[in-house]
C-alpha positions as CSV (number, residue, x, y, z in Angstrom):
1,X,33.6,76.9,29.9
2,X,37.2,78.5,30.1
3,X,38.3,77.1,33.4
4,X,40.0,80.0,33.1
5,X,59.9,80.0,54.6
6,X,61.7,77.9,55.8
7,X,59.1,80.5,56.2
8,X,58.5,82.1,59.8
9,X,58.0,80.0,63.3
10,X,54.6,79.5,63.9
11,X,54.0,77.5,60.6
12,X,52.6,73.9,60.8
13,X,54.9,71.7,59.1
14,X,52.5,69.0,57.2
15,X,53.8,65.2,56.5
16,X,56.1,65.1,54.0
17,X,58.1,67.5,51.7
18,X,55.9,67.0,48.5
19,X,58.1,66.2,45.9
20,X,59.9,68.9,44.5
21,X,61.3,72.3,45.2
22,X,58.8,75.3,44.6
23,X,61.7,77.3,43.9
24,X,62.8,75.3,40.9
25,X,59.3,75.1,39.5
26,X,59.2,71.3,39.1
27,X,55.9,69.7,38.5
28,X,54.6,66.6,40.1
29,X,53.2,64.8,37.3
30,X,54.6,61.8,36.3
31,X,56.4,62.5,32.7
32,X,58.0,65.4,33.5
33,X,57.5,69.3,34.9
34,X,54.7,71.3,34.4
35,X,55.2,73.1,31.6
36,X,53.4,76.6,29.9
37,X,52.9,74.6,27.1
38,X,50.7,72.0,29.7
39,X,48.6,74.6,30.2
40,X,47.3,75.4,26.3
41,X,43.5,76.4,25.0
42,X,41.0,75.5,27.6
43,X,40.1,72.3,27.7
44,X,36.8,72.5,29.9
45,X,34.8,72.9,26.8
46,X,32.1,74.7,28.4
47,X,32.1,78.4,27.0
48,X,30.4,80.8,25.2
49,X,27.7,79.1,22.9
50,X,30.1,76.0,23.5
51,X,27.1,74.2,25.3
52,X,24.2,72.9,23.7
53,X,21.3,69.9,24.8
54,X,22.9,67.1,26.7
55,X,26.3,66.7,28.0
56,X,28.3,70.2,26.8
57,X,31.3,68.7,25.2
58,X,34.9,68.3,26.5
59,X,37.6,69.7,25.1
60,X,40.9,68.2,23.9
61,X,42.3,68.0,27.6
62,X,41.4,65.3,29.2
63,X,43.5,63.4,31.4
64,X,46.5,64.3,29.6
65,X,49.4,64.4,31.0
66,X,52.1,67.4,30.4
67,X,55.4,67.3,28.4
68,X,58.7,68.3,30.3
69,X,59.6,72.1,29.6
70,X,61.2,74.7,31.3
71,X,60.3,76.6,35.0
72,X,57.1,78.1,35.3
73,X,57.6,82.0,35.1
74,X,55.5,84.9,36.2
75,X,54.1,88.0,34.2
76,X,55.0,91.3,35.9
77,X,51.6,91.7,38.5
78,X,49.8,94.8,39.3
79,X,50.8,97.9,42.0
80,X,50.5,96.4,45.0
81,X,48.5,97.8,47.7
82,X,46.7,97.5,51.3
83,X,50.6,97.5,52.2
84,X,51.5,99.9,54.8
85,X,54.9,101.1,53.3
86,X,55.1,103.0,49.9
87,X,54.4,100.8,46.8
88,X,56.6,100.7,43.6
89,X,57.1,104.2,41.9
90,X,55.5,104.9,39.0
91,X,56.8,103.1,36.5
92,X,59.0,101.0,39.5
93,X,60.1,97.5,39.2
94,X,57.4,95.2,40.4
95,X,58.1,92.1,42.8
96,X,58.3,88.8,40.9
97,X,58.1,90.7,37.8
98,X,59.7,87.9,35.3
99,X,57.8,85.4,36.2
100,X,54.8,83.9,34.2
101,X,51.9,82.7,36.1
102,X,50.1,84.6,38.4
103,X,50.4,88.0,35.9
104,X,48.0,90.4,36.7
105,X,46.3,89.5,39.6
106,X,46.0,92.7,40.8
107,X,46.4,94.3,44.4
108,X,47.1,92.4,47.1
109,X,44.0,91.3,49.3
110,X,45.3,90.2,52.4
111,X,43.7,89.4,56.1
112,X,44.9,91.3,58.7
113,X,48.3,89.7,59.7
114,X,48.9,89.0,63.3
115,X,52.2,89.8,65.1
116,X,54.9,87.4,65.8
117,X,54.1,86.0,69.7
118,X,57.0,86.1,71.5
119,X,59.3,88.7,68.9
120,X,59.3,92.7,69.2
121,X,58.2,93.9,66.3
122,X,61.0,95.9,65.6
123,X,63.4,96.1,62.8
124,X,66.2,96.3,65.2
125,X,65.0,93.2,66.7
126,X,64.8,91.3,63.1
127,X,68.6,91.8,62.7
128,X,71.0,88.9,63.0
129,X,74.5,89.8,62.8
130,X,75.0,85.9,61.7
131,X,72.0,86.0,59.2
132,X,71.8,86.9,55.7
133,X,71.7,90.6,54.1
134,X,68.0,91.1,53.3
135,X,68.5,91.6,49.8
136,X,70.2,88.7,49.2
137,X,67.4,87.1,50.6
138,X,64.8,88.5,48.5
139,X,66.9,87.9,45.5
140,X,67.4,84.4,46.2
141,X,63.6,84.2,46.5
142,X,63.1,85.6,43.0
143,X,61.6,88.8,43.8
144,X,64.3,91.0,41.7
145,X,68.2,91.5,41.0
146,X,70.0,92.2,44.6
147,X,70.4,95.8,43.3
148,X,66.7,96.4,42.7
149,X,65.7,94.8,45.8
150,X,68.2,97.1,47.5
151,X,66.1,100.2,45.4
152,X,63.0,98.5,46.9
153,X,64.1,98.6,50.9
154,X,65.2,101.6,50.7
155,X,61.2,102.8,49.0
156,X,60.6,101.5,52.4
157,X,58.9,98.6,50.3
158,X,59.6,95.6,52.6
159,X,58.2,94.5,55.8
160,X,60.2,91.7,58.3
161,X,58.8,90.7,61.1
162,X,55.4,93.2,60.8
163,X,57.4,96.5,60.3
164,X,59.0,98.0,57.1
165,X,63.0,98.1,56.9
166,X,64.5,100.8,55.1
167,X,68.2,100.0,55.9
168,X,70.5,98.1,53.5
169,X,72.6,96.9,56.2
170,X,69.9,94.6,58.3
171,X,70.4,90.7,58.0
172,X,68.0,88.3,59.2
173,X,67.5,84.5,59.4
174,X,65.3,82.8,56.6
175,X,64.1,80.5,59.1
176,X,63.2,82.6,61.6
177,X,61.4,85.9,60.5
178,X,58.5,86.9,57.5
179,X,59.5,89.0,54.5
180,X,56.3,90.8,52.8
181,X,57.4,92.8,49.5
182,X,54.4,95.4,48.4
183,X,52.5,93.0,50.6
184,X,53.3,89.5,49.1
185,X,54.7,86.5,51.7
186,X,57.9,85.4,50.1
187,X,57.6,81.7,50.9
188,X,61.6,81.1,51.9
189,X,61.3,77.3,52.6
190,X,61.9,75.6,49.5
191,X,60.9,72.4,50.4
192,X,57.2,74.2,50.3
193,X,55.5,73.0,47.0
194,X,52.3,74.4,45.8
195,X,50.4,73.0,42.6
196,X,47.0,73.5,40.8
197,X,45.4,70.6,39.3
198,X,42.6,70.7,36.8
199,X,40.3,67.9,38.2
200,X,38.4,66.0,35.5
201,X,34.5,65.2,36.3
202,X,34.8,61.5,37.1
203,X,38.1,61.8,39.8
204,X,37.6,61.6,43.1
205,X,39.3,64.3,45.1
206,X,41.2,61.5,47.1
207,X,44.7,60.5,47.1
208,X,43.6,56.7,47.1
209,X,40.3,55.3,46.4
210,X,39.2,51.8,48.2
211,X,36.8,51.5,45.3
212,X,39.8,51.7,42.8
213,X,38.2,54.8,41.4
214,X,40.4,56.8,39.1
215,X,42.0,59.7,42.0
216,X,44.6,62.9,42.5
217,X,47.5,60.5,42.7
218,X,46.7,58.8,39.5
219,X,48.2,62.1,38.0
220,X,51.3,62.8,40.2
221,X,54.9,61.5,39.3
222,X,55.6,58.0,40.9
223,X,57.2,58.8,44.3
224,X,56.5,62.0,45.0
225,X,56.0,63.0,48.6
226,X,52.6,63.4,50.5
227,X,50.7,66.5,50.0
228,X,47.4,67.8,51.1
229,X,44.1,68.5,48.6
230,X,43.0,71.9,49.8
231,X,39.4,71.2,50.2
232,X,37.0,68.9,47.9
233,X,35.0,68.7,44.7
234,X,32.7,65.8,44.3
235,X,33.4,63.4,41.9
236,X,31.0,65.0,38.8
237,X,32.7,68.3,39.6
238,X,35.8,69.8,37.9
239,X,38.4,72.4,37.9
240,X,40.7,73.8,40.4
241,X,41.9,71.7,43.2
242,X,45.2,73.1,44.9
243,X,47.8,70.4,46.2
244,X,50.6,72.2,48.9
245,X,52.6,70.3,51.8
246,X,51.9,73.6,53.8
247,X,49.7,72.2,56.7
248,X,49.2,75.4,57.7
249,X,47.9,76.8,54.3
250,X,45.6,74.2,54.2
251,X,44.4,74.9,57.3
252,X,43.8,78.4,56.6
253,X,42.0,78.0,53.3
254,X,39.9,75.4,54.5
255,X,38.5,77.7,58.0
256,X,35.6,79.2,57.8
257,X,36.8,82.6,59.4
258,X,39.4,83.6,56.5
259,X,36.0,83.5,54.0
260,X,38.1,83.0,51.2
261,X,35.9,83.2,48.0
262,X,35.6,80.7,45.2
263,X,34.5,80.9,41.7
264,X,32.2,78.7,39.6
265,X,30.6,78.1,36.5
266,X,27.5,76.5,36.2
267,X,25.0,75.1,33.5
268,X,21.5,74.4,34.5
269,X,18.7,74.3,31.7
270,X,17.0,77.0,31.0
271,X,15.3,80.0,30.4
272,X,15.5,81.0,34.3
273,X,13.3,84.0,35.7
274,X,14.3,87.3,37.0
275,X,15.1,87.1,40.6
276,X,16.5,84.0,41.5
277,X,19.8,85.8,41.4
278,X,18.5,87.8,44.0
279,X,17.2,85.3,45.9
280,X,20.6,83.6,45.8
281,X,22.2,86.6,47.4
282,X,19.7,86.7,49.9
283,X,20.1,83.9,51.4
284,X,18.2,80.0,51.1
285,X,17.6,78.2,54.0
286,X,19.3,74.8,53.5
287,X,19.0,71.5,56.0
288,X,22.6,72.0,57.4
289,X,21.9,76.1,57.5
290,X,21.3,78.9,55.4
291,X,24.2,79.7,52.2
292,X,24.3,82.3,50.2
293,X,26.3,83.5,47.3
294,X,28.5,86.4,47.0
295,X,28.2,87.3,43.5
296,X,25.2,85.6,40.5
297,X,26.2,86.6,37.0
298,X,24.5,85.3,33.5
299,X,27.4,85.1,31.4
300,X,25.8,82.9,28.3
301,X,22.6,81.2,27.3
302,X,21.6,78.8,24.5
303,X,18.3,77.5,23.0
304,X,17.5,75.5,26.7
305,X,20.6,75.9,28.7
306,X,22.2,79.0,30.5
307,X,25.9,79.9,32.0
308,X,25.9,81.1,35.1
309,X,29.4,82.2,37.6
310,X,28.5,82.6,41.1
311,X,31.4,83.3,43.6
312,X,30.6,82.1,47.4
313,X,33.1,81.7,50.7
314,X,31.1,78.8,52.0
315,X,32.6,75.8,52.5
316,X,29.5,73.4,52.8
317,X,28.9,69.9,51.4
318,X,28.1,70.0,47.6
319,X,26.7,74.1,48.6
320,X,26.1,75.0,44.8
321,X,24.6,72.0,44.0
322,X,22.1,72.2,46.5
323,X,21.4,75.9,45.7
324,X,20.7,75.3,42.4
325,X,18.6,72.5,43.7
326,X,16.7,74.8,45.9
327,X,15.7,77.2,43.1
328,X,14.4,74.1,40.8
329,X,17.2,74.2,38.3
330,X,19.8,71.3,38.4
331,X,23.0,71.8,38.0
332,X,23.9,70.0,34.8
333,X,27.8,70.7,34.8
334,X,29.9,72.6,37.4
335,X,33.4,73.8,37.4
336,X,35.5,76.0,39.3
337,X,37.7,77.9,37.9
338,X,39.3,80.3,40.7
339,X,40.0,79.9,44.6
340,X,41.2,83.3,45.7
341,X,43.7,84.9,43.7
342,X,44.4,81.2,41.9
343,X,42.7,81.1,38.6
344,X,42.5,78.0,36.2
345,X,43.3,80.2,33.4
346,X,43.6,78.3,30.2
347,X,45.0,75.4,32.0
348,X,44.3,72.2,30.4
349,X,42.2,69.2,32.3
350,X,43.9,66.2,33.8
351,X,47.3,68.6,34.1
352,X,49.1,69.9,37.1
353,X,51.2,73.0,37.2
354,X,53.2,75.0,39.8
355,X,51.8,78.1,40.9
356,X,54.2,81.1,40.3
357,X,56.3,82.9,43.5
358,X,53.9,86.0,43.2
359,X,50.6,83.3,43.3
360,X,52.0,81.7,46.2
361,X,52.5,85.5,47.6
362,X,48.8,86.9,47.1
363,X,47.5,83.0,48.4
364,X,49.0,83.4,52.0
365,X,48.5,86.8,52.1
366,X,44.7,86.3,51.6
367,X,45.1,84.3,54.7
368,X,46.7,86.6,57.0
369,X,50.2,84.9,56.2
């Protein structure tokens, strides 16, 4: 299976700082920073025709830990859109556009962002003669060079506050206002860290265990701060966990309003008749409620086992598992490989990396942020 700001007021500062700075890219894993080279050939092991009778196999990954390399950096992402001010001209320079992770990820899917109580949403009242000139700002934050994120204002390409800016001149306070770029939050507080971990089936998505069970802090870096585990996956479950000191993130993520999908693989024996896909969709009544998924796709079968993705927004107790259940075919191995825009990619199990500036930027904008 290939697993595949100081930001505005209003945000819930969580317990902690969580290690490192998100703008340097540092990893949390003990032994060093997360590295591209951490993330190499999938180490899930379950892919096409890679899953046979009994246990599929693992791959190399393991709990592994990464070797120290260089800052994570971002491929260029796709136009932008579902942003009310013009996106990048044909052929424009793209927001985060040097960066590594988080490449291609397409336009930005955002919940509707709410105004800022208290502020008038003005550009006029953004401006702080003592602040900083906006395209320094965005610079700083890695979106481009000061020049092109001067080109990018004046496309009318930059929203503070709620409302686009298309004067050079404006300055603002980091800590005070929100800066969207084609849409993406740039997350200004660097103190904000946010990390995918590949869970291995067998950890338990805790930061300590009373039962001395192997857990998420048995692969962070000695001493590094608290953060939170957006969400759960049982212990036999792998793939993406994401780990953030942003309390307010978290909260989002995890609330059942924002509906913010997640992505699974899962083996079950097989053959399985036509339908139960459908069925899925539909609906099955469970004891806490009814679930559903969003999306049921075969993607490879075997002599006695199939491959099946299904993407769902609920957020109940073990919710695939008991589907699967429900239909009569056990789930024999389940990962999940994407949580909104956040993909596992090729990332290697037991490894933590940190997600890129333009992640970060489609994560809380799928939240409204």
């Amino acid at each position: 299976m290939t697993p595949a700001p100081r930001s505005g007021s209003g945000r819930n500062q969580p317990s902690g700082k969580g290690g490192q700075s998100a703008k340097g890219g540092q990893g949390a894993q003990r032994g060093g920073r997360p590295s591209p080279s951490s993330a190499g050939k999938s180490s899930s092991g379950v892919g096409k025709s890679s899953f046979g009778a009994g246990k599929p196999r693992t791959g190399q990954g393991g709990t592994s830990k990464p070797g120290a390399s260089g800052k994570p950096r971002t491929g260029q992402s796709s136009n932008s859109s579902g942003f009310k001010g013009a996106g990048p001209k044909s052929g424009g320079s793209k927001a985060f556009g040097g960066e590594r992770f988080g490449k291609n990820l397409g336009p930005v899917k955002s919940s509707p962002r709410k105004g800022r109580p208290g502020r008038s949403q003005t550009p006029a009242a953004a401006h702080d003669s003592d602040g900083v000139r906006l395209q320094k700002v965005m610079a700083h934050a890695g979106v481009a060079s000061r020049r092109v994120c001067e080109e990018m204002i004046e496309e009318g390409r930059v929203e503070v506050d709620g409302e686009v800016v298309t004067e050079l001149g404006v300055r603002v306070n980091p800590a005070e206002v929100a800066i969207h770029v084609d849409g993406l939050r740039l997350q200004l507080d660097e103190e904000m860290v946010y990390y995918v971990f590949n869970k291995p089936q067998g950890v338990v998505s805790t930061m300590e265990d009373p039962e001395g069970r192997k857990c998420i802090s048995d692969f962070l870096r000695k001493g590094t701060e608290r953060l939170f585990h957006v969400g759960r996956l049982d212990i036999a479950t792998e793939g993406l966990l994401l780990l953030t000191n942003d309390g307010e993130l978290t909260n989002r993520l995890t609330h059942p309003s924002y509906e913010v999908p997640k992505t699974y693989l899962v083996q079950v024996r097989g053959p399985m008749p036509g339908g139960i896909g459908a069925k899925m969709k539909e609906g099955i009544e469970l004891e806490d409620g009814k679930a559903s998924v969003d999306s049921f796709r075969l993607v490879d079968s075997t002599p006695g086992h199939i491959l099946v993705e299904v993407v769902l927004h609920s957020g109940k107790n073990r919710v695939v598992r008991r589907l699967f259940d429900a239909v009569g075919f056990p789930v024999e191995r389940l990962v999940r490989v994407k949580v909104g825009p956040v993909s596992l990619g090729d990332q290697r199990q037991g490894t933590i990396r940190a997600l890129g500036r333009q992640e970060v930027g489609h994560l809380l904008a799928s939240v409204g942020m």
